[in-house]
C-alpha positions in Angstrom: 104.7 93.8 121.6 104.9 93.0 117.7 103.1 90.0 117.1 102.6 87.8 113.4 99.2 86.9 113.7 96.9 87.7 116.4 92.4 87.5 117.1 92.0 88.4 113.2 93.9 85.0 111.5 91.5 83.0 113.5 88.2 84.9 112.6 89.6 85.0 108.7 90.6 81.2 108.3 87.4 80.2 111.3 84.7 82.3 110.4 85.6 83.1 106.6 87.6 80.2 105.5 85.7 77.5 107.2 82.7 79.3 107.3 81.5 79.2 111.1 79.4 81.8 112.9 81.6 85.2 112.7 79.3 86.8 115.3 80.3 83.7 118.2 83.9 84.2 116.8 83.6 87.9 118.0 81.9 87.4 120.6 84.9 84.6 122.0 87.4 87.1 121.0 86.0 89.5 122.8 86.3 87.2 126.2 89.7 85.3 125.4 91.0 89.1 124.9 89.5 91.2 127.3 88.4 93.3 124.6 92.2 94.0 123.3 93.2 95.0 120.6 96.4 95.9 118.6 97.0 99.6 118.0 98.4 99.1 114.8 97.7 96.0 112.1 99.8 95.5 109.1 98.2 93.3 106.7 100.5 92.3 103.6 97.7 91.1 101.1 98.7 88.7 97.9 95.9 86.9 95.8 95.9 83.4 96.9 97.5 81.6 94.0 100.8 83.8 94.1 101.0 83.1 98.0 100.8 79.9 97.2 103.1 79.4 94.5 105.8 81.4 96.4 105.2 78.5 99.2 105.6 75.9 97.0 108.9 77.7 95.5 110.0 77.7 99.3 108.9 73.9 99.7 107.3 75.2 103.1 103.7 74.2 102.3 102.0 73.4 105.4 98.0 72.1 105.9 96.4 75.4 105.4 98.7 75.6 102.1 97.2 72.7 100.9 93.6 73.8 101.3 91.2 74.9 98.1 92.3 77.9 96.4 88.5 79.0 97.4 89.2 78.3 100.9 92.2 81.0 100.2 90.6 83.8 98.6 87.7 82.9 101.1 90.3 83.8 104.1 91.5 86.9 101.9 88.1 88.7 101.5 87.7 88.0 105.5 91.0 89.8 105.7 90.0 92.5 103.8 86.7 92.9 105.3 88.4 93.0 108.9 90.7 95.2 107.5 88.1 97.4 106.8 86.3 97.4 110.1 89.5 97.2 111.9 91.2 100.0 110.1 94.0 97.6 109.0 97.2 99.4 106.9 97.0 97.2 104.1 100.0 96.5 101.9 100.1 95.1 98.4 102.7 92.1 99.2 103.5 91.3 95.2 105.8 94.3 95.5 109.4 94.3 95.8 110.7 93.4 99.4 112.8 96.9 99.5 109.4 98.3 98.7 107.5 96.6 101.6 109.9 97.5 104.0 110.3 101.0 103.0 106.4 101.1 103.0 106.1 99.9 106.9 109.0 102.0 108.1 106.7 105.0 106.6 103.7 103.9 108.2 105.2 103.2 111.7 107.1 106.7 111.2 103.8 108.4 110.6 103.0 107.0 113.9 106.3 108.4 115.6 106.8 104.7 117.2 110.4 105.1 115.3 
């Protein structure tokens, strides 16, 4: 199953973002789950205001767009700290397209699920 978002966007915009208790969010994830989680996470990290502006450029902003820039970077060090515990691949998304893709066809490669 290859999902977009899964436990981890609601613990970074919930429990980082909108600061709320990180240790209940876990402890919920860990029920609504069953303890699952994904064998492989792909995070494609951007500072905030580039994300943003590329939304704007794509006149797809939706609410959470529209949120504080320290809202953003907020969610984005809760990323990063998941990624951490989680063992996240991380991915520096200001690079090319052809570069991003090439880069996740390596990682999932390594992983011999290709």
């Amino acid at each position: 199953v290859i999902l977009d978002r899964y436990f981890h966007a609601s613990v970074a915009y919930q429990g980082y973002g909108r600061n709320n208790d990180l240790p209940l969010l876990e402890k919920l994830t860990k029920i609504a789950t069953n303890n699952l989680v994904p064998d492989l996470v792909i995070y494609l990290d951007i500072d905030p205001e580039v994300g943003i502006s590329r939304k704007v450029k794509q006149k797809e902003i939706n609410r959470l767009d529209k949120e504080s820039l320290i809202f953003h970077k907020k969610v984005q060090k809760g990323y990063l700290e998941l990624a951490e515990k989680y063992d996240f691949k991380v991915i520096d998304a200001t690079a090319s397209i052809q570069q991003i893709h090439n880069e996740i066809i390596s990682i999932l490669e390594g992983l011999k699920v290709i």
